[in-house]
C-alpha positions as CSV (number, residue, x, y, z in Angstrom):
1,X,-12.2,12.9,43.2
2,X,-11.7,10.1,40.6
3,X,-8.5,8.9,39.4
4,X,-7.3,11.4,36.9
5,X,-3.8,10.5,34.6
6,X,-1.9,13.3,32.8
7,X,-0.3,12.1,29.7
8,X,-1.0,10.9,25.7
9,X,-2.3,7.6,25.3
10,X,0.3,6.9,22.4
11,X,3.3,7.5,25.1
12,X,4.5,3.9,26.2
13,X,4.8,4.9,29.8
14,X,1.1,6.6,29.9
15,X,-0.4,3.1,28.1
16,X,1.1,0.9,30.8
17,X,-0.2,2.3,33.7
18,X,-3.9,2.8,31.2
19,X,-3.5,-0.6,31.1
20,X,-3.7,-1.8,34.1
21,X,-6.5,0.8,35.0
22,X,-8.5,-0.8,32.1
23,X,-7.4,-4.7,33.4
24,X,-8.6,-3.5,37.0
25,X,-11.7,-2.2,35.4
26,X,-11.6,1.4,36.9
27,X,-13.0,4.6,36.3
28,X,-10.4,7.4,35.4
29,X,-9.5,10.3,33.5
30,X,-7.0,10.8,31.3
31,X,-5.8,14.2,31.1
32,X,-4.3,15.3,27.6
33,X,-0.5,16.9,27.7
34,X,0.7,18.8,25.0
35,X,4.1,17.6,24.8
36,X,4.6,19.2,21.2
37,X,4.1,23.0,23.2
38,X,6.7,21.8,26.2
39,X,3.2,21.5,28.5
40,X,5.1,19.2,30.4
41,X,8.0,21.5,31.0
42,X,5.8,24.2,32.4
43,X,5.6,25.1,35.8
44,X,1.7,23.6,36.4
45,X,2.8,20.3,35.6
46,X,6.5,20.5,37.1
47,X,4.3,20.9,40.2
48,X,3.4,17.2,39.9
49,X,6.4,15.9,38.4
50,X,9.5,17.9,38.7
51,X,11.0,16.3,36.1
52,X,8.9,16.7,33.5
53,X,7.9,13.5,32.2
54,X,4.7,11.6,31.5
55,X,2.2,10.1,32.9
56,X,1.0,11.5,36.2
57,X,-1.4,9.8,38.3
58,X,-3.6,11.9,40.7
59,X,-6.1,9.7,42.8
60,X,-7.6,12.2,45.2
61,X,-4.8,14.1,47.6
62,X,-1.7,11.2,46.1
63,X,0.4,12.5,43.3
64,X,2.5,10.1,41.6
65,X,4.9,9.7,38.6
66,X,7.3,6.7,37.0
67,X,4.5,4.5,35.3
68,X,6.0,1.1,37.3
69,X,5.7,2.9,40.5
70,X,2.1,4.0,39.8
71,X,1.3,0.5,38.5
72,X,3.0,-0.8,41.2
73,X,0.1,1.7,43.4
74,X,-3.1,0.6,41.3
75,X,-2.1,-2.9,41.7
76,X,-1.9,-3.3,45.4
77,X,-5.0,-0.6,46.1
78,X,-7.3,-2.2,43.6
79,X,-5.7,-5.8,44.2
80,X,-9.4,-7.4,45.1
81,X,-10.4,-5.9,41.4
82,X,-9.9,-8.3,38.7
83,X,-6.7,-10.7,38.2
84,X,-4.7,-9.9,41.6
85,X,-1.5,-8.8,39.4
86,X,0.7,-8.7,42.9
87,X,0.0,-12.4,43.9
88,X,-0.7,-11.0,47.2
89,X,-1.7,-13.6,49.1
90,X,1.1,-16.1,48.2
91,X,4.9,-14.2,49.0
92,X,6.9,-17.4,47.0
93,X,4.5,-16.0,44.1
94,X,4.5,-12.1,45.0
95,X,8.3,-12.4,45.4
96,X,8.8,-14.1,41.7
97,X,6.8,-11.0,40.4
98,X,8.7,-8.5,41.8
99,X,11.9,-10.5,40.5
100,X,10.6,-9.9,37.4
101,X,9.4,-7.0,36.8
102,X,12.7,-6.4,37.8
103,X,14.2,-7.8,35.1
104,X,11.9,-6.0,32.9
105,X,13.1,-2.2,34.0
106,X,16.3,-3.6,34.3
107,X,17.1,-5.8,31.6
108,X,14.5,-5.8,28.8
109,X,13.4,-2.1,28.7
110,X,17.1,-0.7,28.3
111,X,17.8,-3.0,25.5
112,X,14.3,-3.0,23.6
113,X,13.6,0.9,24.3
114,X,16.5,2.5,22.0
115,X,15.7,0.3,18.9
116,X,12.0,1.4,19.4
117,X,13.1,4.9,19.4
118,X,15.8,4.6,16.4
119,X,12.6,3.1,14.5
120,X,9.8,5.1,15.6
121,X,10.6,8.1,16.7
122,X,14.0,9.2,15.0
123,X,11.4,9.2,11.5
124,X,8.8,11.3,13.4
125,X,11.4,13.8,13.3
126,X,13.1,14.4,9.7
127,X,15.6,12.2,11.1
128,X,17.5,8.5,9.8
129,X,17.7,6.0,12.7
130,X,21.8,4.8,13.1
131,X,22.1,1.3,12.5
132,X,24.9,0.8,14.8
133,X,22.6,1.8,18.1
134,X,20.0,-0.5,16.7
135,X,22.4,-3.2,16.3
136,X,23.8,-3.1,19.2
137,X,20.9,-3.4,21.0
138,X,19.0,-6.3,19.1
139,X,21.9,-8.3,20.3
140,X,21.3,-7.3,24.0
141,X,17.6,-7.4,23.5
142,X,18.3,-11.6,22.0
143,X,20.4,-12.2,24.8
144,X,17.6,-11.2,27.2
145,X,14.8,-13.3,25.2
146,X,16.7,-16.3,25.4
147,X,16.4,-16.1,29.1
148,X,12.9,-15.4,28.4
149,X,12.7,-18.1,26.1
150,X,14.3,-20.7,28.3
151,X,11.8,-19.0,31.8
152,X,8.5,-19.6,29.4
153,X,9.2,-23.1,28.8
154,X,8.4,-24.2,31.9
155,X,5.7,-21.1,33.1
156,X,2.8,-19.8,30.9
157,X,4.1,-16.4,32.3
158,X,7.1,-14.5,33.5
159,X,6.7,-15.5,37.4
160,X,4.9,-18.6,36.8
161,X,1.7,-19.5,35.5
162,X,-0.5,-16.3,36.6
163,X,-1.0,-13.6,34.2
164,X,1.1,-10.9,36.2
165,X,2.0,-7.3,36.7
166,X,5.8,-8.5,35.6
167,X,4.3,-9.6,32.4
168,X,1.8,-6.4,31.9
169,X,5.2,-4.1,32.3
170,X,6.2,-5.3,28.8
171,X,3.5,-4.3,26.6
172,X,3.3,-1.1,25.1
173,X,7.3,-1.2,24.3
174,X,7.2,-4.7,22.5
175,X,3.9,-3.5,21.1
176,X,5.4,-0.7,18.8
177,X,8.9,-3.4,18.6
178,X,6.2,-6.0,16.6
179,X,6.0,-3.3,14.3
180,X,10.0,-3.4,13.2
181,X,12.1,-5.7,12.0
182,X,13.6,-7.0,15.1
183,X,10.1,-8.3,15.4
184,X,11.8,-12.1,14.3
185,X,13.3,-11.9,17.9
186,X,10.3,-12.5,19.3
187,X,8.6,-14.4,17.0
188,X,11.7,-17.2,16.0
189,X,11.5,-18.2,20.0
190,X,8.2,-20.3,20.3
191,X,7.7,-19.7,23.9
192,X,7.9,-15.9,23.8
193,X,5.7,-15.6,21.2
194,X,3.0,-18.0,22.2
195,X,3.2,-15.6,25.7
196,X,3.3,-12.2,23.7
197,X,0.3,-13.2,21.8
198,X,-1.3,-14.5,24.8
199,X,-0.8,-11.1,26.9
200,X,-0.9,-8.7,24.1
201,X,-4.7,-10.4,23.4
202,X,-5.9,-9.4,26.4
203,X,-9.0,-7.1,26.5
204,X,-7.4,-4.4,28.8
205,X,-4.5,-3.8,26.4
206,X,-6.3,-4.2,23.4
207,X,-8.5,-0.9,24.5
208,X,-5.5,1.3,25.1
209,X,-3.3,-0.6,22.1
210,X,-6.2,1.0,19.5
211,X,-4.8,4.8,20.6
212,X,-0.5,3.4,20.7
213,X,-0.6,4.9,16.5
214,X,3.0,6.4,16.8
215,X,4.6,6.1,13.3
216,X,1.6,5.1,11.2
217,X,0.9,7.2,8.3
């Protein structure tokens, strides 16, 4: 049995553990899930992940859900497979990875995540995105990319200079943030945009980045 992933390739979540199949150059399977019929809320797939959110990752008899934890998975099973995205051989450098991918989930996704929902996904449904959320989180989100600002000055990447799973946990929601207006907070910060253009060129993303078409006409 292959690696099989249940989930829609334009889902943030799904493309980020895609990714890192793609950067570990693996052979998988992705499974389509109707999310517009509530597939995902039906027992079959509650039977993999009871609480009914995308992706899925099945590799033989393991079940797994929460797209960090999966990549978390791929990246230590697969680690002698392209760029060792764990640092597992070095703990100072495995250590600094985990801190931030940390910082990612903890800081960066709950600030950048709502204005790419007001933006994107409020539209997609007959709806007008409330300023005030977005607003309030562009100021947490600048607060967070001066930190990043200040860490890239000194590292090509997030835990030092190795391309690493903390930096591959930020794609596919900054991806579809480029296409707003809050865009300028990445790009009037010199550091963080020399790295987002740097990991955002990568091959591996660039294959599952050609399917992340939410809110384009």
């Amino acid at each position: 049995m292959g690696v099989k992933v249940h989930g829609v390739a334009v889902s943030t979540c799904t493309s980020r553990v895609l990714t890192i199949l793609h950067e570990k150059g693996l052979d998988f399977e992705l499974v389509p899930v109707n999310l517009l019929a509530g597939e995902h809320k039906q027992p079959p797939f509650l039977a993999k992940n009871p609480f009914g959110q995308i992706p899925v990752l099945e590799d033989g008899d393991l079940t797994l859900f929460e797209s960090r934890a999966i990549t978390a998975y791929v990246a230590e099973k697969f680690k002698e497979n392209g760029v060792d995205l764990i640092r597992h051989n070095n703990l100072n450098e495995a250590a600094l990875v985990k801190v931030w991918t940390e910082v990612e989930s903890q800081s960066f996704h709950p600030a950048i995540s709502p204005i790419v929902f007001q933006h994107i996904i409020v539209p997609m449904r007959g709806q007008t995105p409330d300023q005030a959320v977005i607003d309030a989180n562009l100021e947490k989100l600048a607060k967070v990319l001066d930190v990043y600002e200040d860490r890239l000055s000194s590292t090509k990447y997030l835990a030092g200079d190795f391309y690493s799973l903390a930096d591959l946990h930020h794609l596919s929601y900054t991806y579809y943030f480029m296409k707003t207006p809050g865009a300028s907070l990445v790009n009037e910060r010199p550091h963080v945009k020399a790295w987002w253009e740097d990991i955002s060129s990568r091959p591996a993303f660039k294959k599952v980045a050609e399917a992340m078409t939410l809110g384009q006409k």
